[in-house]
PASEBA-1860 file (N, C-alpha, C; in nm, 3 decimals):
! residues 209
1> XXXXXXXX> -0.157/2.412/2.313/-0.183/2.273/2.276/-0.332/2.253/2.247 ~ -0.347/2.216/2.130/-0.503/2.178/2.087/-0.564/2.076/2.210 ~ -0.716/2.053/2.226/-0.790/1.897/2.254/-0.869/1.880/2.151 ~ -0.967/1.774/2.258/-1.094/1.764/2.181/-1.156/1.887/2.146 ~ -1.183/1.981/2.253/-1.284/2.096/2.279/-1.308/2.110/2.090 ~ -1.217/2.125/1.995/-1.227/2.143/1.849/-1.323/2.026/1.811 ~ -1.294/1.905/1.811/-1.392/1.819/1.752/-1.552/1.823/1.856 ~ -1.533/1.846/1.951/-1.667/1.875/2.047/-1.772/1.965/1.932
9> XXXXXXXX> -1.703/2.082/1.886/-1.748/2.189/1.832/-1.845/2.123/1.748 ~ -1.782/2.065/1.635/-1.884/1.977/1.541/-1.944/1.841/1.562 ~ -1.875/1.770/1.648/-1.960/1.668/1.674/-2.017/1.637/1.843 ~ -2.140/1.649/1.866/-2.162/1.666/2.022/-2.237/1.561/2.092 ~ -2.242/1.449/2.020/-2.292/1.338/2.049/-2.131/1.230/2.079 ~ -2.070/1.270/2.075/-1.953/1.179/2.116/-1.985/1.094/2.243 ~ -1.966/1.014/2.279/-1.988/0.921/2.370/-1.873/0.953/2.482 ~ -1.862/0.894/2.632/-1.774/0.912/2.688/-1.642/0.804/2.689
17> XXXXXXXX> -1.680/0.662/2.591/-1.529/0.620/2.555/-1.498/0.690/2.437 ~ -1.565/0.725/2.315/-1.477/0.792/2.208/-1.420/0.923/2.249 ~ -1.451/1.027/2.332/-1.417/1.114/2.436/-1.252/1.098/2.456 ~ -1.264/0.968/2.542/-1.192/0.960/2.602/-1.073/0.902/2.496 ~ -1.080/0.822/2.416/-1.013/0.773/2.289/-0.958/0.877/2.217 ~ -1.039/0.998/2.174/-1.008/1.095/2.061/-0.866/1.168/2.219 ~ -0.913/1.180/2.333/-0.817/1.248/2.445/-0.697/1.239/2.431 ~ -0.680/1.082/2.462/-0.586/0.976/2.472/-0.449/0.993/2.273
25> XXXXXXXX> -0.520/0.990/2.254/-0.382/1.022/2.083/-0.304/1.176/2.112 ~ -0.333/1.241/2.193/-0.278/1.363/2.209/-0.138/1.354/2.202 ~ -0.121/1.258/2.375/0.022/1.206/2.411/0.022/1.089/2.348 ~ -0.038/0.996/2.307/0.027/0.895/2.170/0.141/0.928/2.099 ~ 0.080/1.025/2.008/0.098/1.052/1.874/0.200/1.145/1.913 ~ 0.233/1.271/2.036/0.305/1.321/2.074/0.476/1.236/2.077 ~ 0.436/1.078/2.119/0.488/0.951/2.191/0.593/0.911/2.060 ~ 0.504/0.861/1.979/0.556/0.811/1.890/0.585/0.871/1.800
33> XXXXXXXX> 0.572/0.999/1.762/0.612/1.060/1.688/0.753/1.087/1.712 ~ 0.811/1.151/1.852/0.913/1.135/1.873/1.044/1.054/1.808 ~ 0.952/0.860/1.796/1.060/0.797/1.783/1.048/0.782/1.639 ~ 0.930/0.767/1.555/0.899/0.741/1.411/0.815/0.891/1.365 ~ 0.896/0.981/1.248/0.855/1.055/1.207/0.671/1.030/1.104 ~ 0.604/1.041/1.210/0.458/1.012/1.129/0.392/1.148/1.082 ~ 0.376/1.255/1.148/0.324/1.390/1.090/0.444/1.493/1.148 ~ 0.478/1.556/1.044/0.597/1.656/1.054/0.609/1.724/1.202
41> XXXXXXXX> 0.734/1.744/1.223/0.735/1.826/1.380/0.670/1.945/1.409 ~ 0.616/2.037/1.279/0.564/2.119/1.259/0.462/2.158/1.293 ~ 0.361/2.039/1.242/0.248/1.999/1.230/0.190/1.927/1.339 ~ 0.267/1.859/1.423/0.233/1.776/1.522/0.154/1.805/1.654 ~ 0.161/1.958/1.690/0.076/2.056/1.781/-0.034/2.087/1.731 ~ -0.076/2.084/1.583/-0.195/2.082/1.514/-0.246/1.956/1.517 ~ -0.197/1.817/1.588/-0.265/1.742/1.565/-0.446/1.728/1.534 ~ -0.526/1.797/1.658/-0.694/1.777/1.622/-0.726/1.854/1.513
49> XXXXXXXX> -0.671/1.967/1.477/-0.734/2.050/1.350/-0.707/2.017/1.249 ~ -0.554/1.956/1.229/-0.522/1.993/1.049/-0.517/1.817/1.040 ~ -0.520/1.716/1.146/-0.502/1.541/1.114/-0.669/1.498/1.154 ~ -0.709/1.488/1.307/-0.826/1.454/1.304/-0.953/1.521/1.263 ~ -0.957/1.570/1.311/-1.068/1.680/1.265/-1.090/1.687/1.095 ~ -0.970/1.683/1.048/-0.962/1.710/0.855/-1.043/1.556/0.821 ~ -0.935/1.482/0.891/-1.021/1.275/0.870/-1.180/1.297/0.884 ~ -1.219/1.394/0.960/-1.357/1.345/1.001/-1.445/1.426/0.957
57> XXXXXXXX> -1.430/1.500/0.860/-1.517/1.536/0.711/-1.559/1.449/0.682 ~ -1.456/1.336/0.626/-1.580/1.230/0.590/-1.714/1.213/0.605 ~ -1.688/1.195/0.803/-1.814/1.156/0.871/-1.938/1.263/0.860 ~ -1.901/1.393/0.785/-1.991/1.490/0.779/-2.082/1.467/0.633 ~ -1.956/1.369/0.564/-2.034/1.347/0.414/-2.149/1.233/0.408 ~ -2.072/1.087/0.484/-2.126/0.974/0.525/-2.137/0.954/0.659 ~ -2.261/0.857/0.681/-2.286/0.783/0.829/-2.309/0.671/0.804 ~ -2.163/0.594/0.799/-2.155/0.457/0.789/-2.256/0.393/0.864
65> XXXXXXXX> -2.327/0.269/0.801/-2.400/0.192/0.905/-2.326/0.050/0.929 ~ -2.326/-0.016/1.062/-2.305/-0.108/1.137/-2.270/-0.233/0.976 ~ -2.113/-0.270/1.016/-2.092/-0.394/0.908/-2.019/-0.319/0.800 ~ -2.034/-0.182/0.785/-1.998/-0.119/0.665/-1.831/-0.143/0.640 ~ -1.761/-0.218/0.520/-1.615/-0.201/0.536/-1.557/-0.140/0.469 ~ -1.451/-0.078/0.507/-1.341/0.062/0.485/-1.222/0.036/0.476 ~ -1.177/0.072/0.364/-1.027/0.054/0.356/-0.949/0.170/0.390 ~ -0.881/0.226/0.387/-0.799/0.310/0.440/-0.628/0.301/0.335
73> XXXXXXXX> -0.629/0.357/0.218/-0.520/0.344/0.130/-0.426/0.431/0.145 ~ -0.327/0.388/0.187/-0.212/0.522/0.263/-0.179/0.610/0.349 ~ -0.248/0.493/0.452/-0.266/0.578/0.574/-0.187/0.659/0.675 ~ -0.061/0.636/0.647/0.044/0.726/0.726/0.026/0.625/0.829 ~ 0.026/0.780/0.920/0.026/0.744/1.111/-0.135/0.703/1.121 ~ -0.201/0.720/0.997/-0.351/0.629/1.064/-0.450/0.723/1.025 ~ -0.465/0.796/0.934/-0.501/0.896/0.907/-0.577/0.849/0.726 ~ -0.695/0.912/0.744/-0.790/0.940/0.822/-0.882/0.821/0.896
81> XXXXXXXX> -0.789/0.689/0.920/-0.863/0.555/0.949/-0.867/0.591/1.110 ~ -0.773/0.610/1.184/-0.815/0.622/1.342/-0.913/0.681/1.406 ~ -0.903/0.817/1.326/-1.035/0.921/1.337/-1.164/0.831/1.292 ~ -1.142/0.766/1.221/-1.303/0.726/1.169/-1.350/0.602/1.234 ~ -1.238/0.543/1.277/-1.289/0.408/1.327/-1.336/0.444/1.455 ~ -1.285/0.575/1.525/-1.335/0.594/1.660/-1.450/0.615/1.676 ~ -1.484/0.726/1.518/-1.627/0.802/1.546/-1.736/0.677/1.513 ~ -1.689/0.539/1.391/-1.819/0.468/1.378/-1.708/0.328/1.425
89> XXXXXXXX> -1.790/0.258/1.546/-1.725/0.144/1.607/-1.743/0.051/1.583 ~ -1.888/0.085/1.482/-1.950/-0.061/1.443/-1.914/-0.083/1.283 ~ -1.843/-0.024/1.232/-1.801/-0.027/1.095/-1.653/-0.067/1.127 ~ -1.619/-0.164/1.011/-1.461/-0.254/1.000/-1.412/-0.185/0.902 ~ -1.237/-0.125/1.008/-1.184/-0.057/0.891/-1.048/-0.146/0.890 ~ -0.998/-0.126/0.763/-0.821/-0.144/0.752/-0.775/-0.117/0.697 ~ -0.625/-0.082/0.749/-0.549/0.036/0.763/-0.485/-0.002/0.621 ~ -0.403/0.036/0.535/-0.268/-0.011/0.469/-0.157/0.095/0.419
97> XXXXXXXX> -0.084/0.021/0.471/0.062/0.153/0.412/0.182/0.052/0.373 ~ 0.249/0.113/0.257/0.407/0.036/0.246/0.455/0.025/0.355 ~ 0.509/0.144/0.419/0.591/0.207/0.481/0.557/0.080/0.653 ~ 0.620/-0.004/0.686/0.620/-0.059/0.782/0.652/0.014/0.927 ~ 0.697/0.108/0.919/0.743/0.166/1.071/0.600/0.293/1.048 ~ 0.522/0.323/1.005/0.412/0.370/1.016/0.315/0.269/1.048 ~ 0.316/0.145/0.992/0.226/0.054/1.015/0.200/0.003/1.128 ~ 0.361/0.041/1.237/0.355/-0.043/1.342/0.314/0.101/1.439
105> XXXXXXXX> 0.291/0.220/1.426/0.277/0.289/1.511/0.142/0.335/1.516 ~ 0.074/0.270/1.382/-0.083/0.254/1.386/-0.130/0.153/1.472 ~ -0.066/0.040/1.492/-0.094/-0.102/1.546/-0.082/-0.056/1.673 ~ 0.004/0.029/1.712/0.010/0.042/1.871/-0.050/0.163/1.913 ~ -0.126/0.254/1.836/-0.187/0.312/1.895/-0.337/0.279/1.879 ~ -0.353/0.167/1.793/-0.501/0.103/1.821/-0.552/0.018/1.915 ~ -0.423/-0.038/1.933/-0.398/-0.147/2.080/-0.397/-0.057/2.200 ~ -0.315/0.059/2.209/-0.326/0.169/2.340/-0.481/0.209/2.390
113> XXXXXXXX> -0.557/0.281/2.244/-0.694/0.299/2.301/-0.833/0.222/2.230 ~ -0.791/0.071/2.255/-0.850/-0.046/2.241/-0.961/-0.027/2.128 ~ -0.899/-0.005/2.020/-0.995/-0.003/1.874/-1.014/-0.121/1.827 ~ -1.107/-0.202/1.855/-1.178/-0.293/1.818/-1.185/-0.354/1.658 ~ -1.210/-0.233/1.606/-1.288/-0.216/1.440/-1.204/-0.179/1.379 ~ -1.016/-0.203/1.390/-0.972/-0.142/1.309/-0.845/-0.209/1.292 ~ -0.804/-0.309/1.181/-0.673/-0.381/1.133/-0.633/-0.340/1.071 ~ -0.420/-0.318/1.070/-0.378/-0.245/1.013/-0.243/-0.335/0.914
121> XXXXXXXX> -0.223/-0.307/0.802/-0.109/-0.415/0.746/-0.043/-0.363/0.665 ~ 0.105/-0.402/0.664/0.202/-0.338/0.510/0.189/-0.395/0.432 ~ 0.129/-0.302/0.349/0.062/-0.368/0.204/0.082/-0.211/0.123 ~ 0.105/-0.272/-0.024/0.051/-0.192/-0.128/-0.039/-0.185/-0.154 ~ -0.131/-0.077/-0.176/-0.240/-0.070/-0.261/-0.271/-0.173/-0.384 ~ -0.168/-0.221/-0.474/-0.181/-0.276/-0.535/-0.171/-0.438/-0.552 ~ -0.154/-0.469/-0.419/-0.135/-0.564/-0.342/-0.216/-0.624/-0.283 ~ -0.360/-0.534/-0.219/-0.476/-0.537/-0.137/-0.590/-0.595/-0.265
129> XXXXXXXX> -0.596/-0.738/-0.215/-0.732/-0.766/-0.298/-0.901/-0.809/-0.250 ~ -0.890/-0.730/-0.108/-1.010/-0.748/-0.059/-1.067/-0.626/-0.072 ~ -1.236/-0.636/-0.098/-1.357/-0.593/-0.112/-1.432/-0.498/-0.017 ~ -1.460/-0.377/-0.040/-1.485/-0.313/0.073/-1.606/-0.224/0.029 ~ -1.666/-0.139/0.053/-1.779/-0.074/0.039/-1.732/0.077/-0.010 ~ -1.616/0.148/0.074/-1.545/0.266/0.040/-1.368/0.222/0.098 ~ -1.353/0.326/-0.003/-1.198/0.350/0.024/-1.170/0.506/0.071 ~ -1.048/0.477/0.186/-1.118/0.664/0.204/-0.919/0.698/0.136
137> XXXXXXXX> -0.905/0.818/0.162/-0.720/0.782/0.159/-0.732/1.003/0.178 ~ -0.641/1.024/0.155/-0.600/1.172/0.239/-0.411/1.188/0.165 ~ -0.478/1.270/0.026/-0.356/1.283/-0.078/-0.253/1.210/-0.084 ~ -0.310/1.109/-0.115/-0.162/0.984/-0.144/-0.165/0.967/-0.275 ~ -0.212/1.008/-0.395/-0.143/1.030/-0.535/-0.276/1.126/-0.583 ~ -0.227/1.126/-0.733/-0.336/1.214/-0.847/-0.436/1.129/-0.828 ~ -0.528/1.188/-0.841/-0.707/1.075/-0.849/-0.717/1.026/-0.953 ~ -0.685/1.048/-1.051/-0.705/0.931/-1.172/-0.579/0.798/-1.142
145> XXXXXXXX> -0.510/0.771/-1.111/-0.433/0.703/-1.033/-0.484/0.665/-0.929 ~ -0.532/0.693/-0.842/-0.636/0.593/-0.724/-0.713/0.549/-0.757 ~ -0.841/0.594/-0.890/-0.951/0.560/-0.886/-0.894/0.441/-0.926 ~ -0.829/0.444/-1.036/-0.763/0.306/-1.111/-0.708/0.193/-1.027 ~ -0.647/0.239/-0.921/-0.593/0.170/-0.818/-0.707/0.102/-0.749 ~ -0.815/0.136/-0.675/-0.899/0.130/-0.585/-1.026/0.050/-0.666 ~ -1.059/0.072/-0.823/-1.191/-0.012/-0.824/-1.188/-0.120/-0.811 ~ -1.068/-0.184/-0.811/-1.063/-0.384/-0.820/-1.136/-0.361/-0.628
153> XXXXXXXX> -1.115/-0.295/-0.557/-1.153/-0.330/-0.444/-1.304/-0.246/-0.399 ~ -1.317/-0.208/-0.475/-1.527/-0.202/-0.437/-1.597/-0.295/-0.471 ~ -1.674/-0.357/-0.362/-1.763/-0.451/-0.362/-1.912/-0.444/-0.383 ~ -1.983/-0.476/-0.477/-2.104/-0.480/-0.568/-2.242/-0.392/-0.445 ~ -2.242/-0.532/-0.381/-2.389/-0.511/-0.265/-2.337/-0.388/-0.208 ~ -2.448/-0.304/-0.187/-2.481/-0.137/-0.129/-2.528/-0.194/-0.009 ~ -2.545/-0.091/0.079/-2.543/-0.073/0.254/-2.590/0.013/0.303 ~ -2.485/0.159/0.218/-2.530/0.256/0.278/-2.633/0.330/0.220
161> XXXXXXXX> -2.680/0.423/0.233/-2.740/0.542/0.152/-2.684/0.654/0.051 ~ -2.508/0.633/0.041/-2.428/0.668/-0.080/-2.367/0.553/-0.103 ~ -2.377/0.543/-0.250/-2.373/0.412/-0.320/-2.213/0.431/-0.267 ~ -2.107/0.261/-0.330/-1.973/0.239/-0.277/-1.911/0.355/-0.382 ~ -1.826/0.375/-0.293/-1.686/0.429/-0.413/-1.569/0.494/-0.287 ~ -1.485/0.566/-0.301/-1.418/0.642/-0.273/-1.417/0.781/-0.269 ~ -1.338/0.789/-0.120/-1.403/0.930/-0.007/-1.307/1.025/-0.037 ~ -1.160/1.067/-0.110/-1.097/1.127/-0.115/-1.056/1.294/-0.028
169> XXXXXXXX> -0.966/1.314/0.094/-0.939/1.415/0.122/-0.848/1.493/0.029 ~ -0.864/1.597/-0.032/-0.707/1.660/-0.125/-0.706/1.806/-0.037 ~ -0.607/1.876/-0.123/-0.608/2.036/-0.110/-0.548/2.118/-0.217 ~ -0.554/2.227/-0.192/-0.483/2.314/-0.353/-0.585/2.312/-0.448 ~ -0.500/2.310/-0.552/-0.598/2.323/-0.692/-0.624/2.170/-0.769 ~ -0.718/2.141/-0.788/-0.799/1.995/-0.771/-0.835/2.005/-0.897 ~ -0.828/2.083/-0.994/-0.913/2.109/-1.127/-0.892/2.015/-1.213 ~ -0.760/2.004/-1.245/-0.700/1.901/-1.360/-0.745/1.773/-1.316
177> XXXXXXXX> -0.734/1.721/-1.194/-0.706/1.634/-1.149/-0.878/1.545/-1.123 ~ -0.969/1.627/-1.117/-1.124/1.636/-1.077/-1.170/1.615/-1.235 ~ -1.118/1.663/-1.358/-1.145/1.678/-1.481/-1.197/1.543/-1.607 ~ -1.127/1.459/-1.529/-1.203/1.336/-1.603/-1.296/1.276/-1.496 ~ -1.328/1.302/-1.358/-1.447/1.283/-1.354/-1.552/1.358/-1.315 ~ -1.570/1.501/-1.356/-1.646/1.603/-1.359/-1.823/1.584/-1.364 ~ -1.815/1.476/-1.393/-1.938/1.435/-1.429/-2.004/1.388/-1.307 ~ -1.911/1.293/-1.240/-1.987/1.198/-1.147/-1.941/1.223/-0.995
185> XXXXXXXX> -1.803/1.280/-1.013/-1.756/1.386/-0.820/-1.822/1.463/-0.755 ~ -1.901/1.407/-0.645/-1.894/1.522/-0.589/-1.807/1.599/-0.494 ~ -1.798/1.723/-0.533/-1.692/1.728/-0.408/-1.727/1.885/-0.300 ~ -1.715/1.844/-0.196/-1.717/1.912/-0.114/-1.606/2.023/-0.029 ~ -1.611/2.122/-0.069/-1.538/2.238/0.021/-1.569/2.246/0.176 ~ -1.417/2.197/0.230/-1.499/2.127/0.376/-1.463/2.293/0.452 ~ -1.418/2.408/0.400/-1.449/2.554/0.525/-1.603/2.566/0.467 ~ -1.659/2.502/0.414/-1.819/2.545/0.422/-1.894/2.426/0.539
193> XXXXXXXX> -1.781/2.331/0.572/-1.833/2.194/0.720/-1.741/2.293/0.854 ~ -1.637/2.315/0.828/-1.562/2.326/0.943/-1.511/2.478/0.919 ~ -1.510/2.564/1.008/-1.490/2.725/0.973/-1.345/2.746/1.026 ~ -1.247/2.695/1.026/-1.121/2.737/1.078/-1.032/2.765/0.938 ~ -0.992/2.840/0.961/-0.908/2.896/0.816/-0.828/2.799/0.752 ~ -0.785/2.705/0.852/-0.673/2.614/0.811/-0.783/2.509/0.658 ~ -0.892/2.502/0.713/-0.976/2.392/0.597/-1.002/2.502/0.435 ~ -0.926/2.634/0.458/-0.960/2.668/0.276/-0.912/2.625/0.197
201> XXXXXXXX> -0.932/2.571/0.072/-0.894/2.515/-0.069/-0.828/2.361/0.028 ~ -0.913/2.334/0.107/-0.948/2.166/0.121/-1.055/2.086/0.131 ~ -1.053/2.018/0.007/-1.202/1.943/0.001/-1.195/1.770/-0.003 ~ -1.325/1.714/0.012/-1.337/1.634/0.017/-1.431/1.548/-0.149 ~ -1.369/1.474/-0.196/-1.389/1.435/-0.344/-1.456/1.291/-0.326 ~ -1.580/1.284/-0.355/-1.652/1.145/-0.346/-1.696/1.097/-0.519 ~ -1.620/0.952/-0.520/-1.651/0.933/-0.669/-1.759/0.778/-0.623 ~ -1.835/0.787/-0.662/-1.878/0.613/-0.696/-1.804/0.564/-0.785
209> X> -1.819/0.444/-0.737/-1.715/0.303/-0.828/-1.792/0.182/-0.805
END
């Protein structure tokens, strides 16, 4: 059975409630998974390596500052929004998924280890017309299809030190898909952030918008 000890590895400033928060989803997610299929049965013993740990690339790309808001477009079981809202507490995230019986097992595991900074709602993407700074999301369609989806919701005024846009997790072959915006992606090969075999040919795709 995985823990933290994996996210310790890369991040060592963790505090002793996010500690204890990142602990605590072990048997959550163990919990509810049971009753609502959120990450395959397969996969579910990999929870810190291949769900949190993958979410929290991000945080290796960006360091949200205090106020910063985050949408979270297809988030499943909460992914990569739980991971991130834990690591930055002072940044407002929210969650959205169709899928209502995912929505509610995000709601109760934010309420279990008292996440402050993080509202979750069944909504479409195309549905969501509030303003946010980034959108993060973790392969929920082709990227020319999100970007399209996602610019009505980037908001003008800058914050951080990477201008707004969208944080994209993918995997596989990204070429076609990276190809109309070749120009302005950057994207990051996260086994050059995190060395476990499981992160090869998975990167992280940052577009401004």
């Amino acid at each position: 059975m995985q823990t933290t000890d994996i996210l310790l590895k890369y991040f060592h400033n963790l505090t002793d409630k996010q500690r204890g928060q990142f602990d605590a989803l072990n048997d959550l997610y163990h919990e509810w998974n049971s009753k609502i299929n959120v990450i395959s049965r397969k996969d579910i013993d990999s929870l810190y390596e291949h769900h949190i740990l993958h979410s929290l690339a991000i945080a290796k790309a960006v360091n949200f500052r205090p106020g910063t808001k985050v949408l979270d477009l297809g988030t499943g079981g909460g992914f990569p929004g739980i991971p991130l809202a834990i690591m930055f507490p002072e940044t407002n995230f929210k969650l959205i998924d169709g899928t209502g019986k995912k929505i509610l097992v995000v709601k109760e595991i934010s309420k279990a280890i008292k996440l402050e900074n993080c509202e979750a709602e069944q909504l479409r993407g195309e549905n969501e017309t509030g303003k946010y700074d980034f959108v993060v999301s973790r392969a929920v369609m082709p990227l020319p299809d999100l970007v399209n989806l996602v610019k009505k919701n980037i908001c003008k005024p800058q914050r951080n030190s990477l201008p707004n846009g969208l944080l994209c997790l993918k995997g596989g072959n990204i070429t076609e898909e990276v190809k109309p915006f070749k120009h302005i992606a950057d994207i990051i090969d996260i086994e050059s952030v995190f060395d476990e075999e499981w992160f090869k040919q998975k990167y992280l795709i940052y577009i401004p918008l």
